[in-house]
C-alpha positions as CSV (number, residue, x, y, z in Angstrom):
1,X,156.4,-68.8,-160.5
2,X,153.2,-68.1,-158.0
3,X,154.1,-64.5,-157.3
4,X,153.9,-64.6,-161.3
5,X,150.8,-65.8,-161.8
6,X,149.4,-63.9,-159.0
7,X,151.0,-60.5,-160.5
8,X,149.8,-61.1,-163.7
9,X,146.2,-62.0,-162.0
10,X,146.2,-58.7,-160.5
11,X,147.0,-56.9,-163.9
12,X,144.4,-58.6,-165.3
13,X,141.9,-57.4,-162.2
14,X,143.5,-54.2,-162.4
15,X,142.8,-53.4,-166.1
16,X,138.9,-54.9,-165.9
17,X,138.8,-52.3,-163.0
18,X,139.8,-49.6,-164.7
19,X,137.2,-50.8,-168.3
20,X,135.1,-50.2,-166.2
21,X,135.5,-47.0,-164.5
22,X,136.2,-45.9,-168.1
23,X,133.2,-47.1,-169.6
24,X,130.9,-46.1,-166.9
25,X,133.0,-42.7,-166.9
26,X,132.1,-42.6,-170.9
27,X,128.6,-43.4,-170.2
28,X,127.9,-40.9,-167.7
29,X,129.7,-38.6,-170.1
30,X,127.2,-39.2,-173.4
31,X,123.8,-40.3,-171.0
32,X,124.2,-36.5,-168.7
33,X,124.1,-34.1,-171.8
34,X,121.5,-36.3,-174.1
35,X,118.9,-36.3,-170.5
36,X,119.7,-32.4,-170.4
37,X,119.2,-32.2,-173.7
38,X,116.0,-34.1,-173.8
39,X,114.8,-32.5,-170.2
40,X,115.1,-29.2,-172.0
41,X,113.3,-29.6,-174.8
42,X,110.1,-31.8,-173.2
43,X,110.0,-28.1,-170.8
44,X,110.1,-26.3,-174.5
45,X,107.6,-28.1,-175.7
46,X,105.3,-27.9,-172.1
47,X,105.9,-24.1,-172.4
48,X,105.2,-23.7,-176.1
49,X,102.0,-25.6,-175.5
50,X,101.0,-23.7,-172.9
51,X,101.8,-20.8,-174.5
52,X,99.6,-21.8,-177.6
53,X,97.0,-23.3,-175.2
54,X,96.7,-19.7,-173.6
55,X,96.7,-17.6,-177.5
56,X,93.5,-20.5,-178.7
57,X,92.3,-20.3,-175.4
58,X,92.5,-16.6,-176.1
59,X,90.6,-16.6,-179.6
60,X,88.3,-18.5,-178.5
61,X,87.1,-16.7,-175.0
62,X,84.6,-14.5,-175.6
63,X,86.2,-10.3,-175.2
64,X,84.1,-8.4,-172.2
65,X,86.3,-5.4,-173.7
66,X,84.4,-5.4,-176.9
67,X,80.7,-6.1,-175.4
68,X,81.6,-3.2,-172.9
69,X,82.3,-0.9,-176.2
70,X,79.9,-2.0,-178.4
71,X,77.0,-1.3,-175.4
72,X,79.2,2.0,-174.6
73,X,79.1,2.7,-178.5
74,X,74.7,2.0,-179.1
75,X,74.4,4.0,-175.8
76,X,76.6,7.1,-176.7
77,X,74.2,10.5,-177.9
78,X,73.5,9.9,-182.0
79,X,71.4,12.3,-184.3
80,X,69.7,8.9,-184.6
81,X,66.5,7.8,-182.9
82,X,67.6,4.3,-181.0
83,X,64.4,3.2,-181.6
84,X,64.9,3.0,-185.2
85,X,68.3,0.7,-185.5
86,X,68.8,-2.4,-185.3
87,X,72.2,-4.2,-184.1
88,X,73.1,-8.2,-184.2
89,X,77.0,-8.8,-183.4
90,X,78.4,-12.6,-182.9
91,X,81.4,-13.3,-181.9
92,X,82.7,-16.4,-184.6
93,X,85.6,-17.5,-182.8
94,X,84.4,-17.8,-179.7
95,X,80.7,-19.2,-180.9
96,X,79.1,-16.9,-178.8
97,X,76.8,-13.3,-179.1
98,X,78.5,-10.4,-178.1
99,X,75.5,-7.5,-178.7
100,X,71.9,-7.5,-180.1
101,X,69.6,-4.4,-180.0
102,X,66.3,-4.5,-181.8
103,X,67.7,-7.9,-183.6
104,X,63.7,-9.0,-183.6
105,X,62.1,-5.7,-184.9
106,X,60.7,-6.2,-188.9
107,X,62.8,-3.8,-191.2
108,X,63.2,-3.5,-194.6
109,X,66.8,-5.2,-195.1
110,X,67.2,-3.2,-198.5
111,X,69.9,-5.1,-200.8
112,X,71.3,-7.0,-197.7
113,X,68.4,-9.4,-198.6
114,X,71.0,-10.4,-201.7
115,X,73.3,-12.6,-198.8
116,X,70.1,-14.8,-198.8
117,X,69.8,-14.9,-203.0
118,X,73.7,-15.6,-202.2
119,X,73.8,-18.3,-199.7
120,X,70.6,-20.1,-201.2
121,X,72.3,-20.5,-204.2
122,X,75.2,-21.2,-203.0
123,X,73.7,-24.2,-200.6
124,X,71.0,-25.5,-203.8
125,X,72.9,-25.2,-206.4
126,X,76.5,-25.7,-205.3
127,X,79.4,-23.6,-205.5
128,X,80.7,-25.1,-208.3
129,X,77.6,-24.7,-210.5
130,X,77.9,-23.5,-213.6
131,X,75.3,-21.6,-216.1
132,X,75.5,-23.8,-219.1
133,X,74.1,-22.6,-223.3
134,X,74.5,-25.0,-226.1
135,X,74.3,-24.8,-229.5
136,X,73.6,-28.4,-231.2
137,X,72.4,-29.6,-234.6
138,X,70.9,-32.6,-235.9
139,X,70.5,-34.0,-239.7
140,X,73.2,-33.6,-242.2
141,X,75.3,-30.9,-243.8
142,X,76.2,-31.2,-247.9
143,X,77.0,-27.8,-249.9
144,X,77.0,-25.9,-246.7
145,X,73.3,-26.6,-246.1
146,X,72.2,-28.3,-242.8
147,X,69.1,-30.5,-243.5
148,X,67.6,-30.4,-240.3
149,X,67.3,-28.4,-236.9
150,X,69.6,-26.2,-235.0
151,X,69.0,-26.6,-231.4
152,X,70.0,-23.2,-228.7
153,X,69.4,-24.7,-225.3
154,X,69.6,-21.9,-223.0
155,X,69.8,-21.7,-219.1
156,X,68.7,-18.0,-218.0
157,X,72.6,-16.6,-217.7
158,X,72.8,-13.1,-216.8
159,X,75.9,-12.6,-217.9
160,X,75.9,-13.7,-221.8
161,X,74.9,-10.1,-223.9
162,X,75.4,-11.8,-227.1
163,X,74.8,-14.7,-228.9
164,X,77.4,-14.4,-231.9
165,X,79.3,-17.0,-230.7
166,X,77.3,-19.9,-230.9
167,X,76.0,-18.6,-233.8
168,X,80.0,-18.5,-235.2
169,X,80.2,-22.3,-234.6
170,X,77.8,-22.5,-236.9
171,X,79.7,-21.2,-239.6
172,X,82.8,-22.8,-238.2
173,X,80.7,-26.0,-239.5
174,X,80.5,-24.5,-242.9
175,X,76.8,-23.9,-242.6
176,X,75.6,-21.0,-244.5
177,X,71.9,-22.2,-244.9
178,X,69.3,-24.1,-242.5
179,X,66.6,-26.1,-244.2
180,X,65.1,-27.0,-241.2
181,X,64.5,-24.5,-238.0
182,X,66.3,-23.1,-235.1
183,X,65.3,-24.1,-231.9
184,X,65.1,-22.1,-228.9
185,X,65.1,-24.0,-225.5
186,X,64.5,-21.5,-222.7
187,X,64.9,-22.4,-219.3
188,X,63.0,-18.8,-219.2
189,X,61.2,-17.0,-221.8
190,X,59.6,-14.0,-220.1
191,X,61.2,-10.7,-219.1
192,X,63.1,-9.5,-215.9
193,X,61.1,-7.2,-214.2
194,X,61.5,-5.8,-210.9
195,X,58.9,-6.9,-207.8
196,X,55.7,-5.1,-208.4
197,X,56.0,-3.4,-205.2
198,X,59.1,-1.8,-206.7
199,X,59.9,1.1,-208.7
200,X,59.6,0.0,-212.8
201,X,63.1,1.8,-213.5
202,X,65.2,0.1,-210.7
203,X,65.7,-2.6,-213.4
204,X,66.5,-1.5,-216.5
205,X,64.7,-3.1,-219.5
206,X,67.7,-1.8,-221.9
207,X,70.5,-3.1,-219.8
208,X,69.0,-6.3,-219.3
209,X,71.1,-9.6,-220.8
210,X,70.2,-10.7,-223.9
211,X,68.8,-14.1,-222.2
212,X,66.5,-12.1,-219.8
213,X,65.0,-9.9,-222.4
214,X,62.0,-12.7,-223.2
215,X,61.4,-14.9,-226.0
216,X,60.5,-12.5,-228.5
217,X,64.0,-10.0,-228.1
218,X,65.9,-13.2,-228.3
219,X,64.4,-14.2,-231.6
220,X,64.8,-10.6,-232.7
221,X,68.4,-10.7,-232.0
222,X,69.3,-13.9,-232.8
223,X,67.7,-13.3,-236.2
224,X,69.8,-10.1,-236.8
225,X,73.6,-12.2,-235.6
226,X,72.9,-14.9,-238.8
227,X,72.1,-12.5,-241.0
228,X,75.2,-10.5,-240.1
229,X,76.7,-13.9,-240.4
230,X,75.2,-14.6,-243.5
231,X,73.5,-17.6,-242.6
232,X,69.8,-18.1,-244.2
233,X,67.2,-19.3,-242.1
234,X,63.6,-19.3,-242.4
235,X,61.8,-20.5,-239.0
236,X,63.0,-19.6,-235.5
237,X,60.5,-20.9,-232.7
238,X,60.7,-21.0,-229.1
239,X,59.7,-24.2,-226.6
240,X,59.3,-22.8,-223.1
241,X,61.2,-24.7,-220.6
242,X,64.2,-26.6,-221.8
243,X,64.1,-30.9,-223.1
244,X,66.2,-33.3,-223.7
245,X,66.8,-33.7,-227.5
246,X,68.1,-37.2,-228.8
247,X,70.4,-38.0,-232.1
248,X,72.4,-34.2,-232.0
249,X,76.1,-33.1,-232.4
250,X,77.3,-30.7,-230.1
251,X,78.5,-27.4,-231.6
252,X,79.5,-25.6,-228.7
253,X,78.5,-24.6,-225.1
254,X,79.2,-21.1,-223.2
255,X,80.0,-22.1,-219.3
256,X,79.4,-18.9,-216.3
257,X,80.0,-19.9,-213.0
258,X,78.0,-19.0,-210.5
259,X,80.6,-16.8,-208.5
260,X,81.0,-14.7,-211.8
261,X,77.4,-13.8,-210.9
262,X,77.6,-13.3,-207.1
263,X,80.8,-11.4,-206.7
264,X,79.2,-8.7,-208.7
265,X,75.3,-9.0,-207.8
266,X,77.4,-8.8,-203.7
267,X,80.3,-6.1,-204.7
268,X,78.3,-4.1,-207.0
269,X,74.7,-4.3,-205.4
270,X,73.7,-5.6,-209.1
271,X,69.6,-5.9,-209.0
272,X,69.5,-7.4,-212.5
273,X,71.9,-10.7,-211.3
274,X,70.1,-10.6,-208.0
275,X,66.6,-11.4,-209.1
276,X,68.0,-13.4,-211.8
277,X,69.9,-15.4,-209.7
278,X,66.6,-15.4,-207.7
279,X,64.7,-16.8,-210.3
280,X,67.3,-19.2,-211.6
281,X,67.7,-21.4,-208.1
282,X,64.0,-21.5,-207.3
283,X,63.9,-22.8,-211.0
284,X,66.7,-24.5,-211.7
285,X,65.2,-27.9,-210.9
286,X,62.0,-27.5,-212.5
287,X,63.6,-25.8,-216.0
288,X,62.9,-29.1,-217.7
289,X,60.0,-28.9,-219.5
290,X,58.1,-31.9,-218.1
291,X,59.1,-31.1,-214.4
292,X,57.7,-27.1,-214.5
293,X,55.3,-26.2,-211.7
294,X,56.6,-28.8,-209.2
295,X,57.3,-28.3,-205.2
296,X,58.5,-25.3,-203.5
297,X,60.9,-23.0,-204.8
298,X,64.3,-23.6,-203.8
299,X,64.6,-20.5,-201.6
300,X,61.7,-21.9,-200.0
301,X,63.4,-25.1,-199.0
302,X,67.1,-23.9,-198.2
303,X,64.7,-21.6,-195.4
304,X,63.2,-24.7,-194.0
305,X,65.4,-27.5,-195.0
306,X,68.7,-26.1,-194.5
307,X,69.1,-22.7,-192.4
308,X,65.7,-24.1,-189.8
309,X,64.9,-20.7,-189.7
310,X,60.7,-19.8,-189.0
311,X,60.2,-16.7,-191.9
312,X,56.6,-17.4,-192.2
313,X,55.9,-13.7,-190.4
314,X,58.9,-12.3,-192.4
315,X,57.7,-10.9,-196.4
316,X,60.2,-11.7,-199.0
317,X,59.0,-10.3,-202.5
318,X,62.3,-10.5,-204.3
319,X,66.2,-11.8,-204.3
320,X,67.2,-8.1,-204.7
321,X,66.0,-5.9,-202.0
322,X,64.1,-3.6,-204.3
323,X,61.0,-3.9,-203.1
324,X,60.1,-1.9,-200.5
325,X,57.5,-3.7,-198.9
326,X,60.3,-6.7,-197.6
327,X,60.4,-7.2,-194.2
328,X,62.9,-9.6,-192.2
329,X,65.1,-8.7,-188.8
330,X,68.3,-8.6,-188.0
331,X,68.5,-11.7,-186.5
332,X,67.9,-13.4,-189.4
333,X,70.6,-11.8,-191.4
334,X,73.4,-12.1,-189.0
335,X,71.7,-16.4,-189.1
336,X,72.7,-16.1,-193.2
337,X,76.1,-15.2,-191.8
338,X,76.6,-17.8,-189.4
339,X,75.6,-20.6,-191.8
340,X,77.7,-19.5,-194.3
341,X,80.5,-19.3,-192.2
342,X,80.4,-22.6,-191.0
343,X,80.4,-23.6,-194.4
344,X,84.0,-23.8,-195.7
345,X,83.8,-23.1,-199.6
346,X,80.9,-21.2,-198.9
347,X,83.0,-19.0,-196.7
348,X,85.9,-18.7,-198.9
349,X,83.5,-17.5,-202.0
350,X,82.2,-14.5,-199.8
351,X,85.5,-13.7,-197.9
352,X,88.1,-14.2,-201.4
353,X,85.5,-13.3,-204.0
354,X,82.0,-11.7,-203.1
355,X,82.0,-9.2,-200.7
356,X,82.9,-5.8,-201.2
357,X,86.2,-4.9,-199.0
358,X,88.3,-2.0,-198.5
359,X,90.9,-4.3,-199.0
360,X,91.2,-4.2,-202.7
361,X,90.7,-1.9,-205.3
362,X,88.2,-3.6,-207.9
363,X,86.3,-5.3,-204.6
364,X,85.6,-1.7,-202.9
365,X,82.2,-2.0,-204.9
366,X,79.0,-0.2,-202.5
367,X,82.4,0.8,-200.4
368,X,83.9,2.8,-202.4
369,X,83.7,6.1,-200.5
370,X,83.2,4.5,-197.3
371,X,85.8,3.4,-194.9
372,X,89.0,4.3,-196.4
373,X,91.3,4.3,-193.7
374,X,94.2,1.4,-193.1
375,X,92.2,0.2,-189.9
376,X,89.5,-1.7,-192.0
377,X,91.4,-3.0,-195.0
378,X,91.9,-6.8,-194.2
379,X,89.2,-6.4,-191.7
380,X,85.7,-5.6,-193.2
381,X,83.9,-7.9,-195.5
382,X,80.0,-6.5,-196.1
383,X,77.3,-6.3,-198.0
384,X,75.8,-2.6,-198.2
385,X,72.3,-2.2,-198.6
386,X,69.9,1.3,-199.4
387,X,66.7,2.2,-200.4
388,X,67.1,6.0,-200.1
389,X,63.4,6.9,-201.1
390,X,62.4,5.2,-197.7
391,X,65.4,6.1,-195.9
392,X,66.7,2.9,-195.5
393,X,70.3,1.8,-195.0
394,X,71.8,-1.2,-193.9
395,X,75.3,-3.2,-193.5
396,X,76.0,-6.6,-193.1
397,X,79.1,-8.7,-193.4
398,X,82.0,-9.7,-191.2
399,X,84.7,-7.9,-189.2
400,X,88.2,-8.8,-187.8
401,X,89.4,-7.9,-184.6
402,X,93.1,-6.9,-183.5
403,X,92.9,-9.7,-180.7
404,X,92.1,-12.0,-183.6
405,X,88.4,-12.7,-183.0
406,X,86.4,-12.9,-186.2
407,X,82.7,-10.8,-186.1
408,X,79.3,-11.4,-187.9
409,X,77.7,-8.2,-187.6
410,X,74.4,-6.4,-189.2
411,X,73.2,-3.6,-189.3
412,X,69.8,-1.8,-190.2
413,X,68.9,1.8,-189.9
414,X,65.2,2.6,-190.6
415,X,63.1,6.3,-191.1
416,X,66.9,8.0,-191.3
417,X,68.7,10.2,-193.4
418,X,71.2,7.7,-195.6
419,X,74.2,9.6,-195.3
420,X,73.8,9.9,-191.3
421,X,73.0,6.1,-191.2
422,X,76.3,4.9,-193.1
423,X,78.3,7.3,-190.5
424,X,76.8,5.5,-187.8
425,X,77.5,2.0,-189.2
426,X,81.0,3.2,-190.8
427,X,81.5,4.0,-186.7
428,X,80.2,1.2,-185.1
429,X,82.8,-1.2,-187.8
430,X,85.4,0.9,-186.0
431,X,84.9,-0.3,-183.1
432,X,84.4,-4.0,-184.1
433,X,88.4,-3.7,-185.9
434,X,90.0,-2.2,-183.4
């Protein structure tokens, strides 16, 4: 009976000995691979961070290559007298200057001065701003007769050419006859006209937009679109500046946003949307009626206010770069750049929308026989500027690099031969790409 109990005691031993060699045998088992596993993929993830570490690390250093080649480039032998160009490259990724020649000599920028018309606008006025013209009325219709006023409140859009459809909400209304008057609010009611200092033809009276033709045009026009739409009115005047009218029903109301006026006035080199544009943020503000005359333009104020930047020795005649008599450097331009850069939908407008690329075909714009090869498409972004009659030519804009690095570059050749000028900058963007 004791050998027994002391046989099946030793079972009993036996088998807890051997649970336990098998579950420490079963935990050695699962615990090995999972710590292999998990030591393997914590060195993964040290390398991959490293490795990422050393490609921001790598966008973000500033490139000795592309200073030694830029300096190579401005000393090389060129038809071009040194003395008249002027270079300002920054390096965006790595926040840093890469090459300046010249950057603080006065030139004429030509129609690179529309980046500032650009950015100004785009700072005051927002990028979602939006060029607003309403047609209203106030008093009652019976018979198709409106006993009372038609109102046309109109901000100085540069795109709008015709007025026919407010006019055709109007008769939408079933108005055929006004007793009263129509109203013209004008945010402006003089004509476009170039800079005196410019040439009278560089903006076209007859391809001006109806709303920059002056009061009297517009009450010409707008006369001839209700007769056409047979709708009898007697009295058209014109308030100068636009007010705020109580008691009126809301006809209808064109809309233009502002980048459907600075992709072209950028791609195209438009002078007509450039001074308009000009014009409309250093008014915008003050295009009520009761607020005319007030402060300093806008322009003024994004200068001092926003971009800190001293242009009291600089002359600025116009938003277009028409006159010939403006005067800014280089480093100012490639400071437009910057601050639009480090602006994020400010950035995306000009890089997306506004600035004429090789890139695509209805953004090739002032580029369009320039830079045609596959090195710059998806890597040039510029605004092209010429005043041929003073030998002027300049480019501004942005480049990207093969190693990544994102460029703000400008560009102004003075007292050269154009076509010899755009070789030279068409050259230098070579080396900035590649």
């Amino acid at each position: 009976m004791v050998k027994q109990k002391k046989k099946r005691r030793l079972k009993r031993w036996v088998r807890v000995v051997l649970w336990c060699i098998t579950l420490t045998l079963v935990s050695w088992l699962v615990y090995w691979p999972v710590s292999t596993l998990r030591e393997y993929w914590a060195r993964h993830r040290s390398a991959t961070s490293e490795l990422n570490s050393h490609e921001r690390n790598a966008q973000t250093a500033p490139d000795p290559i592309m200073e030694q080649r830029l300096r190579a480039f401005a000393k090389a032998p060129s038809r071009l007298d040194s003395a008249d160009v002027a270079l300002a490259i920054y390096d965006l990724s790595a926040d840093t200057v890469v090459f300046m020649m010249h950057e603080k000599e006065l030139m004429p920028p030509a129609s690179c001065i529309k980046l500032l018309t650009a950015v100004a606008a785009l700072k005051r006025l927002g990028p979602d701003h939006k060029y607003q013209t309403h047609i209203s009325t106030r008093g009652n219709v019976t018979g198709g007769t409106l006993h009372g006023d038609v109102i046309i409140q109109a901000d100085d859009d540069p795109i709008i050419d015709d007025l026919s459809p407010l006019v055709s909400a109007l008769r939408r209304k079933g108005i055929n006859q006004i007793e009263g008057k129509v109203i013209l609010s004008l945010a402006r009611t003089d004509t476009l006209r170039p800079h005196h200092t410019a040439s009278v033809w560089d903006i076209p009276y007859i391809k001006l937009p109806i709303l920059l033709k002056g009061q009297q045009r517009i009450k010409s026009e707008l006369r001839v679109i209700l007769a056409q739409q047979g709708i009898k009115c007697r009295n058209i005047s014109v308030e100068s500046g636009l007010r705020i009218y109580p008691e009126i029903t809301p006809l209808k109301t064109l809309t233009t946003p502002i980048e459907q006026v600075i992709s072209p006035m950028l791609i195209h080199s438009s002078n007509i949307k450039a001074d308009a544009l000009y014009h409309h943020t250093n008014h915008y503000h003050d295009r009520y009626e009761s607020f005319r005359g007030r402060g300093q333009s806008q322009t003024e104020l994004f200068l001092s206010q926003d971009l800190k930047y001293d242009t009291t020795h600089f002359t600025l005649n116009d938003g277009s770069g028409l006159s010939p008599e403006n005067r800014v450097d280089a480093n100012f331009l490639l400071a437009l750049l910057r601050y639009a850069w480090s602006d994020e939908a400010m950035r995306d407008i000009l890089l997306n929308q506004a600035l004429a690329t090789p890139s695509h075909s209805t953004r090739r714009g002032s580029l369009l026989t320039r830079m045609s090869g596959p090195e710059f498409r998806g890597r040039i972004y510029c605004k092209t500027g010429t005043l041929t009659s003073r030998a002027v030519s300049s480019l501004s804009g942005y480049a990207k690099a093969k190693n990544g690095h994102w460029y703000a570059f400008v560009i102004i050749n003075r007292n050269s031969p154009v076509g010899e000028s755009r070789l030279y900058q068409d050259k230098l963007c070579k080396e900035l790409v590649r």
